[in-house]
Each structure stands twice: as structure tokens, then as C-alpha cells.
C-alpha positions, 0 to 999 in steps of 0.5 A: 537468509530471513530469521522465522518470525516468532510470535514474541518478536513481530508485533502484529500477530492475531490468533489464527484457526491453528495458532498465532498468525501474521495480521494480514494487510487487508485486516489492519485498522487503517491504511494510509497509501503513496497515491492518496497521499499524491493526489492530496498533493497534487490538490494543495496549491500550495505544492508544486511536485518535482523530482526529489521534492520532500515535505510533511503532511498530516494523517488524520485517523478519527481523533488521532494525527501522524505527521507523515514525511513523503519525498517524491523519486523520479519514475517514468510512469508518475507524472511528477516522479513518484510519491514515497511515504517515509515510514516514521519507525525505520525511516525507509520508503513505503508505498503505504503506511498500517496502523494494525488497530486503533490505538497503534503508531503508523509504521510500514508493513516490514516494521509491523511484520505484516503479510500479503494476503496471498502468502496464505493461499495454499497452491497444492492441487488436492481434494475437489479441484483436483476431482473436476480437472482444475489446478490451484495454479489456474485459478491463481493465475485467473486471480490474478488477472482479475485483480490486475485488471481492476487496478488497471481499471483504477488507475485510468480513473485515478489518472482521470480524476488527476487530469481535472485538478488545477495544479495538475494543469499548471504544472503541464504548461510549466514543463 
């Protein structure tokens, strides 16, 4: 069972309408994510992606630079396996890295005590809604769907814009 974050203890907590609360991810400074850091990849002639490759890449954020290690894990849906961030703080996997502000070292969401934005939501079915015959879980599950659907969309387009990358071309014919 997970300990109760406390203020003291997670480090990125920001001052809410009823008390201190987690920073959300959507509120953070910068963010840097596995598939940026797989189409950078795909770019550098210089990297031929495989299963269990590994390296460094640089993370630039204004005037500051991360050295950000990354390995590549197979997966059936990525083409050349799928690309992992390893967070510099606990050395796991990540599929995205957050510096809460400006001044803060690149860490995981797990490191830095972040919350997914729909955690918050609140589910009971009371005031208007309930007046006019709708349900907190229907318009969640719209929701949803909404947002499945654009990342769907923005996957054909990153898909579309991986096809026309030179590196991607020859590591087809290779295989």
C-alpha cells in the first residue's frame, strides 16, 4: 500500500484553492517525451535504432542542458522497438521526463510526486448535471474518447512525418 504524500516530502507541491496541492503534469515548466526523443533519433544519421540500443542525447531548455540517457525496448506497435527515457534521479524507465520550473533538474513524474490532471476530476453526480439528466461518468467517458481520438489522430501524423525521414527509409530496406 502507498504512503499519503505530504507536502514536506514530495517536492513539487504549489498552493491550491483549499491548501497545498500536487503540481500537475500539465502545469510544469517543460517537458521533454520518448516519442521527441525517438524522432530526434530517427533524424541522426548517425543512429541506427534496434531493439536494446542505448545512448545520451542532450536536452536543451533555454540556456540549460541535461545529458538524458534513453534505451530502446522491443514493441510491436514502435517500429524499431520502443524509446525510453532513463530518469537521471532513480535511473527507471520513463516515457517522459518534467522539470516543474525553470530552475529544477529533469526527474520522472514518480520522482517529482506529480499528478495526472484526471485525478482531480471529481466523479460524484450532484448539483446541475444531475438537474438536467447528465452523469459525471458520461461526460468522462466523452472525455475520453475525445482525447483518444486526437492522440490517435496525432499518432497517424507523427507516423506520417517518421515515413519521410531518411534514416527511416534505410532501416526498412535493411530488415
Amino acid at each position: 500500500m502507498r504512503a499519503a504524500a505530504v507536502p514536506g516530502k514530495v517536492r513539487a507541491w504549489t498552493a491550491g484553492r483549499w491548501g497545498p496541492r500536487r503540481v500537475l503534469t500539465t502545469e510544469v515548466y517543460a517537458t521533454l517525451t520518448a516519442e521527441f526523443a525517438y524522432d530526434r533519433l530517427l533524424r541522426d544519421a548517425r543512429v541506427s535504432l534496434r531493439v536494446y540500443a542505448h545512448g545520451d542525447l542532450l536536452w536543451r531548455v533555454n540556456s540549460r542542458t541535461f545529458d538524458v540517457g534513453w534505451q530502446v525496448r522491443p514493441n510491436r506497435v514502435w517500429k524499431f522497438g520502443r524509446v525510453f527515457l532513463i530518469c537521471p534521479t532513480c535511473r527507471r524507465p520513463a516515457t517522459r521526463l518534467y522539470m516543474p520550473t525553470s530552475d529544477a533538474p529533469a526527474s520522472c513524474r514518480r520522482c517529482w510526486g506529480l499528478s495526472y490532471e484526471s485525478r482531480q476530476y471529481n466523479y460524484r453526480d450532484v448539483g446541475v448535471l444531475r438537474e438536467i439528466g447528465l452523469t459525471s461518468r458520461t461526460l468522462a467517458w466523452l472525455d475520453t474518447w475525445r482525447r483518444r481520438t486526437a492522440s490517435r489522430s496525432a499518432a497517424r501524423d507523427r507516423a506520417a512525418r517518421r515515413r519521410e525521414l531518411p534514416s527511416w527509409r534505410t532501416a526498412t530496406s535493411r530488415t
